[in-house]
N, C-alpha and C positions, 0 to 999 in steps of 0.2 A: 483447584480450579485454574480455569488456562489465563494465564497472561495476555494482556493485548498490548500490541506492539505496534505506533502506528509510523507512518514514515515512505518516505519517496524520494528521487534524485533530483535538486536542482544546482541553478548556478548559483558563483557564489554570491551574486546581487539577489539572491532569491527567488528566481522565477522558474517556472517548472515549463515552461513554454516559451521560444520565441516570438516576435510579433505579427509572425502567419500563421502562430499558433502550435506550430511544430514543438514535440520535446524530441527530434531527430538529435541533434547537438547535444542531449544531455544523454546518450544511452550509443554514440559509436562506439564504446566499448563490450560492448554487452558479448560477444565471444567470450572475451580476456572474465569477467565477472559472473558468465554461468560456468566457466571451468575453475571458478577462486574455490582457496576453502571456508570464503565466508559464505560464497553461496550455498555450498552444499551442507554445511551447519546449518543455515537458514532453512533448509530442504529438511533435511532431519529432523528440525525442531517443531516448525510449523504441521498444527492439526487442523486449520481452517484458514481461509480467506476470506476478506470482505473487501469488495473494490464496487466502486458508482459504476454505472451504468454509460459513463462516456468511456471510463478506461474498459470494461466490458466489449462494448463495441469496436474498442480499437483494434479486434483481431477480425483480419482480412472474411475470414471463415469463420463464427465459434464453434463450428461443431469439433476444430480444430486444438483446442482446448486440450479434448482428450487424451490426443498421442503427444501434444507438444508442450504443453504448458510445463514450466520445470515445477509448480506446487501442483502434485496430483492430492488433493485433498477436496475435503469438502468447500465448495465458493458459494457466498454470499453475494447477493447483487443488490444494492440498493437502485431504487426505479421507479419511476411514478405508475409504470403498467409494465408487467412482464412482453415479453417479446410472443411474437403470433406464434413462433417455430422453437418450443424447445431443444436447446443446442445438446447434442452429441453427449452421453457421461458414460463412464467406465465405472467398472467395480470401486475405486478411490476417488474419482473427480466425479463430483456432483452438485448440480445447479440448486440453490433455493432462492428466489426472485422474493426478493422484500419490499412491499409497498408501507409498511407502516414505521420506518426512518429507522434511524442509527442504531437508536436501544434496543430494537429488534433484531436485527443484523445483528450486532455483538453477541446478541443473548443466546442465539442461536449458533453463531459461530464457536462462543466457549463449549454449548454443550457438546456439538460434533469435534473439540477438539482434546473433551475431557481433559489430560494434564499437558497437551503441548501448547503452544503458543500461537496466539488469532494472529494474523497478520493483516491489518489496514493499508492496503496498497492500492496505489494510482488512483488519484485524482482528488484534489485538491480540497474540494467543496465535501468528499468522503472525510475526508482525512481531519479537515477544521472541524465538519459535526461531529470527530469524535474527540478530538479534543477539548470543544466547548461542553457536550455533556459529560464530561470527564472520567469517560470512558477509557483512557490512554494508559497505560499503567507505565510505558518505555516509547522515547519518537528514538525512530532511528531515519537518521539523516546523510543521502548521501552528495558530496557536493563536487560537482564538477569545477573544474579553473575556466571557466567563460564569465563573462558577462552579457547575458541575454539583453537587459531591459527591454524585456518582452510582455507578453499579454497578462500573464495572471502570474501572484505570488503564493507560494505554499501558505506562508504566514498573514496571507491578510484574513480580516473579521473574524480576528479569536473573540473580539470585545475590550472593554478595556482593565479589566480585571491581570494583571499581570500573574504568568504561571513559571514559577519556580521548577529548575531542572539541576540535576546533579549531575554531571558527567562517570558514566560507567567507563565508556570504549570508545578509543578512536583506533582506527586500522586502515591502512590504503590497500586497493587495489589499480597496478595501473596509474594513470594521471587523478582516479577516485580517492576521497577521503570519507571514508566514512565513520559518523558518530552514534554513539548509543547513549542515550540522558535517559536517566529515570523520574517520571513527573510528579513531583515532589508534591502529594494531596494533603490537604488541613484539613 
C-alpha cells in the first residue's frame, strides 16, 4: 500500500507565509528545485496528491494543472464544496474534490496511487489534519534560510500530544535544506 508523505517549504522560524500572507520568499528558487534530482525522484515516486483547497486555487488558471503541474498524477482536493467549473484533466492528472475531510482524501489517494507514494502538499491546515489523524507515514520538510515571523506556522495545532520522528534524509538544493523523518506511530 502507498505511503503518505506529508510536508511543505518553510522558514527556518516555521512559517509558511509572510505577514501579507505571501510564501513568495519561501519558493525563489523553484527553477533550481524542479531541475534537482530530488524533484524528479519525488516525480517518479509519487502516484497521487492531496493538497487543501487554498493551495488548489493558488494557480492563476486550474485548468492549467494539466500541462504544467510537475506531479501529473491523480490530485485530491480537500474543500468544503467543489468548484462550479471542473478544471482541465489529461489522461494522468485528474481532479477528485473531497468534502468529507482527510481520511477520505488519503484513502482515496493511496488507492489511485496503489504502490507509490500519496503526497500531502501545500497548505498547512491540509498538512496538520493529516498529521493529527495520523495519517503521515514520512514529513518531509523543506526549509529555507529566512525568518518570516509571518502569518501562519506549518507546526501549529498538532495538539498537545507530542509526535516522535526519526530522521531518514537531509539533502540541499540550492540555499534549500531539505529533511525526511519517519513518524515514529505507537
Amino acid at each position: 500500500m502507498a505511503k503518505v508523505i506529508a510536508g511543505m517549504t518553510m522558514s527556518l522560524d516555521g512559517y509558511i507565509n509572510d505577514k501579507e500572507g505571501s510564501p513568495s520568499r519561501l519558493y525563489q528558487d523553484m527553477q533550481e528545485l524542479l531541475e534537482s534530482s530530488m524533484m524528479k525522484e519525488a516525480i517518479k515516486n509519487t502516484g497521487a496528491v492531496v493538497m487543501g483547497r487554498k493551495a488548489f486555487e493558488m494557480a492563476d488558471d486550474p485548468d492549467l494543472y494539466a500541462e504544467n503541474y510537475e506531479f501529473q498524477v491523480p490530485i485530491f482536493v480537500l474543500c468544503s464544496t467543489p468548484p462550479k467549473q471542473h478544471p482541465k484533466e489529461n489522461e494522468q492528472l485528474t481532479f477528485t474534490f473531497v468534502t468529507e475531510g482527510i481520511e477520505k482524501a488519503v484513502a482515496g489517494a493511496k488507492e489511485a496511487a496503489g504502490e507509490k507514494e500519496v503526497l500531502v502538499l501545500a497548505g498547512a491546515e491540509t498538512v496538520q489534519s493529516c498529521i493529527k489523524a495520523g495519517l503521515a507515514d514520512e514529513l518531509e520538510i523543506d526549509v529555507m534560510p529566512v525568518l518570516l515571523n509571518g502569518k501562519k506556522r506549518l507546526f501549529e495545532n498538532l495538539g498537545d500530544t507530542p509526535i516522535e520522528l526519526h530522521k531518514l534524509q537531509v539533502r540541499e538544493v540550492g540555499e534549500r535544506t531539505s529533511i525526511r523523518y519517519r513518524v515514529v506511530k505507537k
